[in-house]
C-alpha positions in Angstrom: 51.1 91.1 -0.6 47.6 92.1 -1.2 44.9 91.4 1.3 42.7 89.5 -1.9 45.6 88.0 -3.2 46.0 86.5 0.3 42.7 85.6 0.1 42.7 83.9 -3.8 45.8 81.9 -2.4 44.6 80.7 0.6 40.2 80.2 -0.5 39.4 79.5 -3.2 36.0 80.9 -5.1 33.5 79.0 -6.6 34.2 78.9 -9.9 38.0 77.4 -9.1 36.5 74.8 -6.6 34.3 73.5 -9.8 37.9 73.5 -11.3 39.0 71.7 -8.4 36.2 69.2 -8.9 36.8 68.6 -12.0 40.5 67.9 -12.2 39.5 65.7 -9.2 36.8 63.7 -11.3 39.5 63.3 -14.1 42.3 62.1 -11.7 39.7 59.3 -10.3 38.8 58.2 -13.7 42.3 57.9 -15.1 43.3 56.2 -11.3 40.3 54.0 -12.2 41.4 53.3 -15.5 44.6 52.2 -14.8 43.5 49.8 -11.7 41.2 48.4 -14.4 44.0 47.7 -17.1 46.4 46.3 -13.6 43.3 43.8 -13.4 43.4 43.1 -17.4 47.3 42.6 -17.3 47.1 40.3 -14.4 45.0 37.9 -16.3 46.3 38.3 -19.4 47.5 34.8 -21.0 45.7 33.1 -18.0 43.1 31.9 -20.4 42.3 31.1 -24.0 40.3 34.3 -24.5 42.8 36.2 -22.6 45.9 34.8 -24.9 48.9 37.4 -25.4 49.2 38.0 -29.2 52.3 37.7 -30.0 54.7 37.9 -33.2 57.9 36.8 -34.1 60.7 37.1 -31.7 61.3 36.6 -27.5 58.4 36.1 -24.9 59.2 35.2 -21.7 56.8 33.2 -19.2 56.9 34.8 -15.7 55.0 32.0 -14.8 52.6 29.3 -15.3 49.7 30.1 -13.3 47.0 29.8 -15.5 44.1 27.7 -16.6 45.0 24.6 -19.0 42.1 23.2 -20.7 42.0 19.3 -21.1 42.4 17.9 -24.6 44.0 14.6 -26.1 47.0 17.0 -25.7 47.3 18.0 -22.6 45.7 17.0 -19.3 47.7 19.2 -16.9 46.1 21.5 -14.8 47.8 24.9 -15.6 48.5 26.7 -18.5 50.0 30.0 -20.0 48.4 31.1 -23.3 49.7 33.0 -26.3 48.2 33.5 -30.0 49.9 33.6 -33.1 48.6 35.3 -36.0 51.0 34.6 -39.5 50.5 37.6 -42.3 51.9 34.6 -44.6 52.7 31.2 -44.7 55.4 30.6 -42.2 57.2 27.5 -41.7 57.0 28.6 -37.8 59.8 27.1 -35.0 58.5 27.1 -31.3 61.4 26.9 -29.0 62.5 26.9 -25.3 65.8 25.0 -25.9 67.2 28.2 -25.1 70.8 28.8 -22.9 68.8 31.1 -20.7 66.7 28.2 -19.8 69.0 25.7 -18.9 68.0 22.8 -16.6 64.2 23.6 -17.0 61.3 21.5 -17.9 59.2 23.0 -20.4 56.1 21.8 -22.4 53.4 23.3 -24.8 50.7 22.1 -27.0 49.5 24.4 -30.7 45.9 24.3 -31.1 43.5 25.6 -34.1 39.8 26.7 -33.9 38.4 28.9 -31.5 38.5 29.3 -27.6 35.9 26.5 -26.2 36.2 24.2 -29.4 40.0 24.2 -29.9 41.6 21.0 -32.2 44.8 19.7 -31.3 47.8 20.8 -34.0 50.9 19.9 -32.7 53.3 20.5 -29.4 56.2 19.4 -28.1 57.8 17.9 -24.8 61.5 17.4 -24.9 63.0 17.3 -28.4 65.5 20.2 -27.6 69.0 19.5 -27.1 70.7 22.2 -24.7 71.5 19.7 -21.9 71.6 20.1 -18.4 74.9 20.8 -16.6 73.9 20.3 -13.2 72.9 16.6 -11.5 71.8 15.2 -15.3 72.8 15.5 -18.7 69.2 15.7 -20.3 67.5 18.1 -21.9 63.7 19.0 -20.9 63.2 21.7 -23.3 61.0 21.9 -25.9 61.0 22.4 -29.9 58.9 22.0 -32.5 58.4 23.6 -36.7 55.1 23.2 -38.0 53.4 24.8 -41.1 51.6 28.1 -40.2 48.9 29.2 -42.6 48.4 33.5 -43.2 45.4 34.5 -41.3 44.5 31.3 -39.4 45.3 31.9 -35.5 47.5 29.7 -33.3 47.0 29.1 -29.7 50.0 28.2 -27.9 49.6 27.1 -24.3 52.4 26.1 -22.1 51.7 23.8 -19.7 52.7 22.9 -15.7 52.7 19.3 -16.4 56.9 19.2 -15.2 57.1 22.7 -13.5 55.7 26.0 -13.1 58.6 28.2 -13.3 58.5 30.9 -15.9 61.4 30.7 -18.8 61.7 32.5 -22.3 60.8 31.1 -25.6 61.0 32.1 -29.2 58.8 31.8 -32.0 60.7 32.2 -35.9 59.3 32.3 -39.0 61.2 30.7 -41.9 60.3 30.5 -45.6 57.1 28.2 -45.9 57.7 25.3 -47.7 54.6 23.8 -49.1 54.2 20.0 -47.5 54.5 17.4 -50.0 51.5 15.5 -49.2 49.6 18.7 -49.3 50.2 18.8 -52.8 49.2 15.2 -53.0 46.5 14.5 -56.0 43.3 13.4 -55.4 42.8 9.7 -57.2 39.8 7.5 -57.0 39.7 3.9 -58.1 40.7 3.3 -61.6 44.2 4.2 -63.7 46.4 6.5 -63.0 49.1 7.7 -64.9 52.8 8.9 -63.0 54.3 11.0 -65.6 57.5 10.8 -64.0 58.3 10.6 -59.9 59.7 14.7 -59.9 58.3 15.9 -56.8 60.4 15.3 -53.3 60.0 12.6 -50.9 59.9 12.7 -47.1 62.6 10.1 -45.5 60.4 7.2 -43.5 61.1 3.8 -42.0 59.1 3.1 -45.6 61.0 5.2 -47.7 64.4 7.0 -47.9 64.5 8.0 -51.7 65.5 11.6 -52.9 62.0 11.6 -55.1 58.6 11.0 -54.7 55.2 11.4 -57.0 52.2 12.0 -54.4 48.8 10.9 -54.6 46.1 11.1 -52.0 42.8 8.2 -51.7 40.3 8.7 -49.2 37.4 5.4 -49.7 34.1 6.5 -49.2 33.6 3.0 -47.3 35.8 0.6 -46.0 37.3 -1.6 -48.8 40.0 -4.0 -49.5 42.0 -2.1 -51.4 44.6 -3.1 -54.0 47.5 -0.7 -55.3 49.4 -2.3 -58.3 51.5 -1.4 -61.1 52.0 -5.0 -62.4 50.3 -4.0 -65.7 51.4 -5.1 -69.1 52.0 -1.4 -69.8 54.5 -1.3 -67.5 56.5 -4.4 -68.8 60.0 -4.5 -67.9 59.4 -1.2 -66.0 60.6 -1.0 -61.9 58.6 0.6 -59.4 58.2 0.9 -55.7 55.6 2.6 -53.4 54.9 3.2 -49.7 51.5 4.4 -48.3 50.8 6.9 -45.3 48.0 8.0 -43.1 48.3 11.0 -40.8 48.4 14.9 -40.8 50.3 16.0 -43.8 50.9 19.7 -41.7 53.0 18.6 -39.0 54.2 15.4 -40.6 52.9 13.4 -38.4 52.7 10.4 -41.0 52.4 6.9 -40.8 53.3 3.7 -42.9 50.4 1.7 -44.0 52.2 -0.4 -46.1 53.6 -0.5 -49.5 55.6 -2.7 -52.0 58.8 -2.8 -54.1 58.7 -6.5 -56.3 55.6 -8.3 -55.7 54.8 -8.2 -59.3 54.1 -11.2 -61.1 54.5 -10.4 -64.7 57.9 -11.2 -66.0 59.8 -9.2 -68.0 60.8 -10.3 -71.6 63.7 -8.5 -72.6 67.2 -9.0 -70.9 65.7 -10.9 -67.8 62.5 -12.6 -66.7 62.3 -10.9 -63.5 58.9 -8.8 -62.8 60.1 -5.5 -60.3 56.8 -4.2 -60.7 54.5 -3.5 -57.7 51.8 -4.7 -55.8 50.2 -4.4 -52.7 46.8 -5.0 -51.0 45.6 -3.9 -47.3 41.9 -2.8 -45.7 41.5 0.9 -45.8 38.7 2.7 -43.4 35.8 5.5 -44.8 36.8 8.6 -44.2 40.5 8.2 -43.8 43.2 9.7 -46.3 45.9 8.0 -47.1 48.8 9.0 -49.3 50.0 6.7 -52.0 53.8 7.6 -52.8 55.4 6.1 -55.7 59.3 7.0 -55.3 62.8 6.8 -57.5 64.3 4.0 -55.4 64.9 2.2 -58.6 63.8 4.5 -61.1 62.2 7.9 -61.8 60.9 6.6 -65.2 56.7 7.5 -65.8 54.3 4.3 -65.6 50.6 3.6 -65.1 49.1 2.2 -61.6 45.7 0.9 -60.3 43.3 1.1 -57.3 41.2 -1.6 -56.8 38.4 -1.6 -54.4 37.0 -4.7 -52.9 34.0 -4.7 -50.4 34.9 -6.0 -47.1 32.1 -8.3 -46.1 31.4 -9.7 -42.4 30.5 -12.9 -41.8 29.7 -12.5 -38.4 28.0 -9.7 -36.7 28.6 -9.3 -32.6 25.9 -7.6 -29.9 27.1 -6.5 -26.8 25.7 -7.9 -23.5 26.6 -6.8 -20.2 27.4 -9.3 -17.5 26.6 -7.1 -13.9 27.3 -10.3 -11.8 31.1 -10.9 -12.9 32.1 -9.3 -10.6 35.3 -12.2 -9.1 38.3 -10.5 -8.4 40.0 -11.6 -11.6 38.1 -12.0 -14.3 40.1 -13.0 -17.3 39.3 -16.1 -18.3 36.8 -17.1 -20.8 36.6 -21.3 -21.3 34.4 -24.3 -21.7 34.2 -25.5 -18.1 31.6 -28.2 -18.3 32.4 -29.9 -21.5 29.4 -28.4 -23.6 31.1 -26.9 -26.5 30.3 -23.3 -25.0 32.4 -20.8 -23.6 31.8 -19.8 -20.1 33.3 -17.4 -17.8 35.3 -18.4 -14.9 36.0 -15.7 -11.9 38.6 -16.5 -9.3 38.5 -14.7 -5.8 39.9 -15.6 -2.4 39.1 -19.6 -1.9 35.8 -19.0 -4.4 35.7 -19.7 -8.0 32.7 -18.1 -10.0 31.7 -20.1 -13.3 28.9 -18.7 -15.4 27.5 -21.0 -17.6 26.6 -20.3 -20.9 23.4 -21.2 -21.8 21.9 -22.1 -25.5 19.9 -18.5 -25.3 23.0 -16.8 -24.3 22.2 -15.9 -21.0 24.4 -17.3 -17.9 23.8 -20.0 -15.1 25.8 -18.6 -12.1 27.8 -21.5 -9.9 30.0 -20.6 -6.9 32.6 -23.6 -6.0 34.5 -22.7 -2.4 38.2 -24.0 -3.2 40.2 -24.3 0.7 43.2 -23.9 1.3 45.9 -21.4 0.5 46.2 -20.2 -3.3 48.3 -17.7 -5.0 45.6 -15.4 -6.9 46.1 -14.7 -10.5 47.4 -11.3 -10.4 49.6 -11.9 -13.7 47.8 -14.9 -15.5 45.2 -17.5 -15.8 45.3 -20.4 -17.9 42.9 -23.5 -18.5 43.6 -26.9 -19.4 42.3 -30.5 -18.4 45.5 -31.3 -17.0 44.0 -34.5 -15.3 42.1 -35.4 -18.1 38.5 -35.7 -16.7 36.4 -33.9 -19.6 36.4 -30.8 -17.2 38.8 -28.2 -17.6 41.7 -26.8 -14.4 42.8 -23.4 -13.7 46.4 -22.5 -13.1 46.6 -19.2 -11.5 50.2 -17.5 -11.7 51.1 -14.5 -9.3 54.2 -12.6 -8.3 55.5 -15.0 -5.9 54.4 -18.2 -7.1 51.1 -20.5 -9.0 48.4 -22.7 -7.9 46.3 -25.4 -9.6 42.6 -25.2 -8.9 41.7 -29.0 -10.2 38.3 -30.4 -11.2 37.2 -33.1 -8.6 36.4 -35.6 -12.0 32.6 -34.6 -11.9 33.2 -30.8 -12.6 30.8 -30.0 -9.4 33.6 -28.6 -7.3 37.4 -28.3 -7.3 40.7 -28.0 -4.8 43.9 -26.1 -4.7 47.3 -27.6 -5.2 50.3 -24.9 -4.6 53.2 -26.1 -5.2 55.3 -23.5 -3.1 58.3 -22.6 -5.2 58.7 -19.1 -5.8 58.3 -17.7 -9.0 57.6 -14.3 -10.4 54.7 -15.5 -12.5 54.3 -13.5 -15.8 52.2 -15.4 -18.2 51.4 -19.4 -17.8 50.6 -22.2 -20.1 49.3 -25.4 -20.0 51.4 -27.3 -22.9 52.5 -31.0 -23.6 56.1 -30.1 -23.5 57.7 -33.6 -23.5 55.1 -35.1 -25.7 53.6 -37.6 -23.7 49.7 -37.2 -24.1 49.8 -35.2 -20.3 49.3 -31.5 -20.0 52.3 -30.0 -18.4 52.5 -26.3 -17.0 54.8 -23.8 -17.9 55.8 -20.2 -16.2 57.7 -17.4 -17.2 59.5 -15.9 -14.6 60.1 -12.3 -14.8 63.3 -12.4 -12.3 64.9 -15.7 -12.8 65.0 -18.6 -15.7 61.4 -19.7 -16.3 60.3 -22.9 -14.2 57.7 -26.0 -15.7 56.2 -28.7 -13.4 56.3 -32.0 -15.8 52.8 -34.3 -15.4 52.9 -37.8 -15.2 49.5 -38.7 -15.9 48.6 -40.1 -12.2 48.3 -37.0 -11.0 52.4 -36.0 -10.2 54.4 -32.9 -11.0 58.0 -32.3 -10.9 59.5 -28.8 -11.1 62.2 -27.8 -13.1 64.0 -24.4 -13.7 65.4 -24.0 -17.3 69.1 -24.4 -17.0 69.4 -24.5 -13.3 67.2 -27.8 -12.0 69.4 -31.3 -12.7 68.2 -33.1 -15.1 66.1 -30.7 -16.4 64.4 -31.9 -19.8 64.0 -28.5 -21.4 68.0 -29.0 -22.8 69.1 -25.6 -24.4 66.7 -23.0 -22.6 68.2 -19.8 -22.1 68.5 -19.7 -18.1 68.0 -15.5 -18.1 65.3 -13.4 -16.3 62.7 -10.9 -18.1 60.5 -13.5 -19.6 57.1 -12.1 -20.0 55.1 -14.3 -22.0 55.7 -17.9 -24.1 54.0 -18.9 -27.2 53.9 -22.8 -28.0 53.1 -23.8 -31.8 54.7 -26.1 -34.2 56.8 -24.0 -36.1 58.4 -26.8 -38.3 55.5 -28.9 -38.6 57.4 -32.4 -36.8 54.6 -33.3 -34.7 55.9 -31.6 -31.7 55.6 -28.2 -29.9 57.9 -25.1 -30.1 58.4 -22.2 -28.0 58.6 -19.0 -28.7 59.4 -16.4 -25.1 58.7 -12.8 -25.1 61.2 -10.5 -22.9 61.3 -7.4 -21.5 63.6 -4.9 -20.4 66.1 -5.4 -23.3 67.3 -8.9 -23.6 66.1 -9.9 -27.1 62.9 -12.4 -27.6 63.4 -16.3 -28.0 62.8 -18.4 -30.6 63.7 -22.4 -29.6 62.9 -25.3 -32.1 61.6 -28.6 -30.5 64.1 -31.2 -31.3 62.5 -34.0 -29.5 63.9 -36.1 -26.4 63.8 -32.7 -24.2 66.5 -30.5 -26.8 65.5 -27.4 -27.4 67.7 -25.1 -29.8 67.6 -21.0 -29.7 67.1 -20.5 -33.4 66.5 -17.2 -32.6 69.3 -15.1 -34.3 68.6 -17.2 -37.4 65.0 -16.9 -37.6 66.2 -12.7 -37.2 64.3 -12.1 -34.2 66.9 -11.6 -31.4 66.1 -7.5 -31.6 67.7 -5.4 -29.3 66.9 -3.4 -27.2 63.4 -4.4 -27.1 60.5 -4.5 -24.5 57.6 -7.0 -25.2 55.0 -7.9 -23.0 53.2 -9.6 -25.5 53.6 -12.1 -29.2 50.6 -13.3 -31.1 51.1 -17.0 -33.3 48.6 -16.4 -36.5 49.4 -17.9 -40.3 49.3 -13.8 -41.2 50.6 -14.3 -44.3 48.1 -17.0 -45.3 50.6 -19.5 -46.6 50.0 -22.4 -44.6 52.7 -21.7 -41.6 52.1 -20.1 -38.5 54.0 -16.8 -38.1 54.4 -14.2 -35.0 53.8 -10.6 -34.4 56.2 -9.8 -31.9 54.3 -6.4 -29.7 56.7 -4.0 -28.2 55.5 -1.3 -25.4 58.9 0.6 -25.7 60.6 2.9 -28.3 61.4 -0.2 -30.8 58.8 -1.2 -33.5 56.6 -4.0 -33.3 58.6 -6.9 -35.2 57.3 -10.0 -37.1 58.6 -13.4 -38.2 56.9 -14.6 -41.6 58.1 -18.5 -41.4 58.8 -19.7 -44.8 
């Protein structure tokens, strides 16, 4: 080989180390630019601003790592984020429930609106239905079809609030389907004509007919609103409507109310019945609600109207805080000196804080030292003037058993009677239950049949257990646990007191009819409220109906539907 050539393999010259230096420079920038997209990738989906787009098809979720924003959908601390992008109107699925991911835990929540000022659309927790086939046969996956719109950007975020371990999903686009209500028409008060009822219908608790004709009414102030067809127009004619509030894009709708044959205009040829409609309820500013006159009994045309009526107030409220009531429980509101004004009475550890209401409103602050050994009133306080002094007692029901805290007959201080049998105090009354001018008490017991302590007027109690106690004078009470709360009215207006027992944890509620002499009968599975299963921790007694008898909302905190008895 040539001396030079030697020397132009083994030194470069100048010109080649500027060569050199430049390949170099390029090599560092295109290292530098692919550390900088490694850094971009690793956060990618992290965030709202970072979100993956995404289109139809598979994603999968290596993880959940990170960072969830908190909304009224979601509160968990870590999220995944992806963005969704329709060219058209999509009627879009959202899925997890996917073999692949069997036995996981999966949730996600669909926002609108922009990073930092996102709205809550819709999500899902566990509606899928690939169950698990190890240890439980449940499925924590999650599904959900919602109405996409072209243009308008989803953000879907999937969330560690069960688990952090990545999964796959799918997102599917299926033909849109414009949402009935959607295509609702606008109608203020006045008359309104239904050409015929030709549209669909959406299948509710209110509704399950095949048709529907939609209308939409949002009041520009709250009103008493009426909806009626019972028009002479409509003679002979039979109609039937439900109303909805809600979001019409993810069908999240909600019966208001609605009415098939409360018509009073009879008919007058073939029959005198009226099956015309009629309906009123309170409606709020600002809210829609969707008026939806279906083919239950006809698909024939007809003219309806809206009717607004101004609510008026006859009492206006101003807050006031209280900074000294501050008693350990502080959940009963009574007259405790005989004045005619409510007061508020705090019970703590052998102390019991009144504050007196005053005619300006403000409060005189009066701190009575009760010895002794008391139950507190971790589930219930109740006031009565069970000794009949003109001063009302407490009875102060806890998880193992209740205490009476008794005026001394000059309301200026007070002592504790405890009884000592154990009970798993729920709610407590004070209630003439055998109709003897004496205030008895009454417990439910959560565990066990209830228990009641019978007064004798001189200052005596005797305990009984319903079902259980000899002799007991409550004849006919159910002796069963899960008794949460009891109502006392007169149901059938004979002078004496009823009862009506909330339950819990699936038995169904009570209903028993004072018979006099100590019978009571369970007239509950004729009076139709012996639901099951059903969870209710608490009844209200009102005359809702306005007819002149007192009926009961029956509350549930579980999956059943609050439940009411209209007495007739």
């Amino acid at each position: 080989m040539d001396v030079n050539n030697k020397k132009l393999l083994t030194k470069p010259n100048n010109k080649m180390k500027l060569n050199l230096k430049k390949r170099l420079r390029v090599y560092h920038h295109i290292a530098f630019l692919f550390c900088f997209m490694g850094l971009q990738l690793s956060y990618a989906q992290d965030t709202c601003e970072t979100a993956l787009p995404i289109t139809a098809g598979t994603t999968t979720v290596d993880a959940i790592n990170g960072t969830n924003i908190v909304s009224t959908c979601s509160n968990a601390t870590l999220a995944e984020w992806y963005a969704y992008t329709p060219s058209q109107n999509f009627s879009v699925t959202i899925t997890s429930d996917l073999l692949v991911n069997i036995c996981k835990d999966t949730r996600f929540n669909v926002y609108t609106g922009i990073c930092g000022a996102l709205t809550c659309y819709t999500g899902d927790d566990d509606s899928g239905i690939i169950t698990c086939n190890s240890g439980t046969a449940t499925s924590y996956l999650s599904t959900k079809t919602f109405d996409a719109i072209a243009g308008v950007t989803y953000y879907i975020a999937w969330d560690n609030r069960w688990s952090t371990t990545g999964f796959d999903f799918q997102l599917i686009e299926n033909p849109f389907v414009p949402n009935l209500c959607n295509e609702a028409v606008a109608i203020t008060a006045g008359i309104t004509t239904v050409d015929a009822i030709d549209q669909g219908n959406v299948s509710t608790a209110c509704s399950t007919a095949s048709a529907g004709k939609w209308f939409s009414y949002t009041p520009t102030q709250n009103y008493h609103a009426t909806i009626s067809s019972d028009l002479a127009v409509n003679l002979c004619k039979d109609t039937n409507f439900s109303v909805y509030r809600g979001t019409c894009t993810n069908g999240a709708l909600v019966c208001v109310s609605g009415d098939d044959n409360s018509g009073i205009l009879e008919c007058n040829a073939g029959n005198t019945n009226s099956y015309l409609s009629k309906k009123s309820f309170d409606v709020i500013a600002g809210t829609t609600y969707y008026i939806v006159w279906d083919n239950k009994w006809s698909a024939e045309g007809f003219d309806f109207e809206l009717t607004e009526e101004v609510i008026i107030v006859p009492i206006n409220y101003n807050n006031q805080t209280v900074s000294t009531v501050n008693s350990s429980y502080n959940i009963c509101v009574v007259d405790m000196n005989n004045d005619g004004k409510d007061d508020i009475a705090g019970v703590s550890t052998n102390n019991l804080k009144v504050h007196y209401q005053q005619n300006d409103g403000t409060f005189a602050i009066s701190n009575f030292a009760v010895p002794g050994t008391s139950f507190q009133p971790a589930w219930s306080l109740a006031a009565g003037d069970y000794n009949r002094d003109g001063y009302n007692d407490l009875l102060l029901g806890s998880g193992s058993g209740l205490s009476f805290w008794e005026s001394d007959g000059t309301g200026t201080s007070y002592f504790s009677r405890t009884p000592g049998e154990y009970i798993f105090c729920q709610r407590t009354n004070f209630i003439d239950i055998d109709n003897d001018g004496n205030l008895d008490a009454f417990s439910c017991h959560d565990v066990d049949p209830n228990v009641y302590y019978l007064n004798d007027g001189a200052g005596n109690w005797t305990y009984y257990q319903s079902g259980t106690t000899p002799g007991a004078y409550m004849l006919g009470i159910t002796a069963s646990g899960g008794n949460y709360a009891s109502l006392w009215t007169d149901f059938d207006n004979d002078g004496d007191r009823d009862m009506f027992i909330s339950k819990c944890s699936g038995p169904p509620c009570e209903l028993h009819r004072n018979d006099g002499n100590g019978v009571f009968t369970d007239i509950s599975a004729q009076a139709q409220i012996n639901i099951q299963p059903i969870q209710s921790w608490s009844s209200a007694i009102a005359d809702f109906d306005n007819d002149g008898d007192m009926d009961i909302m029956i509350g549930s905190n579980g999956s059943v539907e609050t439940s009411s008895l209209e007495t007739t």
